[in-house]
C-alpha positions in Angstrom: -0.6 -33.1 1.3 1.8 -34.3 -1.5 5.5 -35.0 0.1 8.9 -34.9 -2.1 11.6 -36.8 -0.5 9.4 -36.1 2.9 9.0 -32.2 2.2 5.2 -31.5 1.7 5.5 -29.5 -1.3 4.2 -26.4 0.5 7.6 -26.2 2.1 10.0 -26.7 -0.8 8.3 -23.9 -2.7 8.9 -22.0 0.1 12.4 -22.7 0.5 12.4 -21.9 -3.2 11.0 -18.7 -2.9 13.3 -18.3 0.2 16.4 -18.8 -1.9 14.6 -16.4 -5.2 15.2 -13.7 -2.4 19.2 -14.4 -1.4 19.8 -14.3 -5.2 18.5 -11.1 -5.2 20.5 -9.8 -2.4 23.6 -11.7 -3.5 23.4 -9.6 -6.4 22.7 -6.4 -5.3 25.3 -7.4 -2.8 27.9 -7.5 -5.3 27.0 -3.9 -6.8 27.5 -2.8 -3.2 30.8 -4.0 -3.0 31.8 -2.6 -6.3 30.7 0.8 -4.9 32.8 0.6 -1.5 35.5 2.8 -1.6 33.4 5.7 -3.0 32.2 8.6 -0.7 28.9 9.7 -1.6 29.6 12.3 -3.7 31.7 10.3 -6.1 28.7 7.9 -6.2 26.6 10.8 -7.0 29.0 12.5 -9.8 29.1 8.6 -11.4 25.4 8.4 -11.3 24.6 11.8 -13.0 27.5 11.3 -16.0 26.1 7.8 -16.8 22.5 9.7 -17.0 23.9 12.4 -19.2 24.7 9.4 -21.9 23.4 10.4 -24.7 23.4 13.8 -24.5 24.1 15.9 -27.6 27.2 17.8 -27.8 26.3 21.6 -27.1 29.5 24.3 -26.9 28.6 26.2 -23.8 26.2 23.4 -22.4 26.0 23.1 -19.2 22.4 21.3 -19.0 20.7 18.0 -19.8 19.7 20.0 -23.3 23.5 20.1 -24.5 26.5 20.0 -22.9 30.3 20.8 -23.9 33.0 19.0 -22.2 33.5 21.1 -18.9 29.6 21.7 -18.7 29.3 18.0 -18.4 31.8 18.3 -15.3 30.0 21.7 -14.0 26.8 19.9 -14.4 27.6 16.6 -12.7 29.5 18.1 -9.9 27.2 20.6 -8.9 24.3 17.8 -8.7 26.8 16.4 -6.2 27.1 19.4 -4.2 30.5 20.7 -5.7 32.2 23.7 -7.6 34.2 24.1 -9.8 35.4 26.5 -12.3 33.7 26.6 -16.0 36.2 25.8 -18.5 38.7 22.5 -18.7 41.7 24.8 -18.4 40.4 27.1 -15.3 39.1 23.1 -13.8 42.7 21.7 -14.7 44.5 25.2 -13.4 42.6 25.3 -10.2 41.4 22.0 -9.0 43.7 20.0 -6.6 45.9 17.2 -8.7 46.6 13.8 -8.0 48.8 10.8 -9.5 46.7 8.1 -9.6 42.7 8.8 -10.5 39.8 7.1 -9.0 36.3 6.7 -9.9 35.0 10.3 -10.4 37.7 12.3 -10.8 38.4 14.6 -13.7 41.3 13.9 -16.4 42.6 16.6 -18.8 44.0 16.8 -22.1 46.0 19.0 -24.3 49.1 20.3 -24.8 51.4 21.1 -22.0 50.1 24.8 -22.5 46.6 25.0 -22.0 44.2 21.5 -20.7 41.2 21.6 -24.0 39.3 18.7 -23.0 38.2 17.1 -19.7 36.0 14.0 -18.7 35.0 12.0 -15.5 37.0 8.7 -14.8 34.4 6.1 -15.0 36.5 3.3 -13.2 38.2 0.0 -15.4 39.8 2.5 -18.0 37.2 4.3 -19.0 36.3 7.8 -19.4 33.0 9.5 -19.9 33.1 13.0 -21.9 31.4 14.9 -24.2 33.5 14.5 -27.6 32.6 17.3 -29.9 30.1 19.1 -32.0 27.4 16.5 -33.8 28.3 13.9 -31.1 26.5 12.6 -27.9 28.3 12.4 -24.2 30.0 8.5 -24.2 32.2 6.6 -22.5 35.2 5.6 -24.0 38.4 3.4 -23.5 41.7 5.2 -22.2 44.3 2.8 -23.1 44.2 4.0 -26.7 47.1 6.5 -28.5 44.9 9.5 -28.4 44.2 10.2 -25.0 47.8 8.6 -23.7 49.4 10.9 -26.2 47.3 14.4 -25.0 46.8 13.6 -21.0 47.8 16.0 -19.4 46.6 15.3 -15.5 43.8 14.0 -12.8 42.2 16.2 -10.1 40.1 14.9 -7.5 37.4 17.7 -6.3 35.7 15.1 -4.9 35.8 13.3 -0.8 
């Protein structure tokens, strides 16, 4: 059997093989501690608004066919197990507030009157929502005028 530096050669593609693997688990390792922190059902309302990308605008939607802003909430909240009320202004009126959002809470927007827009905190800045009629669901940046200018709040639903 050939040697390498007194390996036979059936034991360094082993070790290679060997080391393939910890790669692997290094990296899914990594995704794992980018998701600590988050109770299940935050993991689950993250996972069901990233599948919803895509999804054409639909006033009323509240299913992977079409979805308006609060549907996309409704939708992805129930697939985690939780209520909550139909429309951005009963979710922002009824759902319990806090200062600072985390991953997979719900932020509102409007005017100090009545909340007419809601999305799901992705995390890093970002926001996924269902923008408007002719669009898809998307996530989008929050550090930008529009959003700062018309937040109006974060609720947390969610363990």
């Amino acid at each position: 059997m050939p040697f390498i530096r007194g390996l036979p050669i059936v034991s360094l593609l082993t070790l290679l093989i060997l080391a393939g693997c910890a790669s692997r688990d290094t990296a899914l390792n990594e995704r794992l501690d980018d998701a600590q922190g988050l109770s299940m059902e935050r993991a689950l309302i993250l996972s069901h608004a990233q599948q919803a990308l895509g999804t054409p605008y639909r006033l009323g939607g509240n299913t992977g066919d079409g979805l308006d802003c609060s549907g996309l909430v409704e939708m992805v909240y129930q697939a985690a197990g939780i209520n909550v009320p139909r429309t951005a202004d009963q979710q922002f009126r009824q759902l319990p507030s806090v200062d600072a959002p985390r991953p997979g809470d719900v932020l509102f927007f409007g005017s100090r009157q009545k909340a007419t827009h809601v999305g799901i905190y992705r995390g890093n800045g970002q926001m996924i929502h269902a923008p408007g009629n002719g669009r898809e669901v998307v996530s989008v940046p929050l550090d930008i005028d529009y959003w700062q200018q018309r937040f109006l709040g974060a609720a947390s639903p969610a363990p």
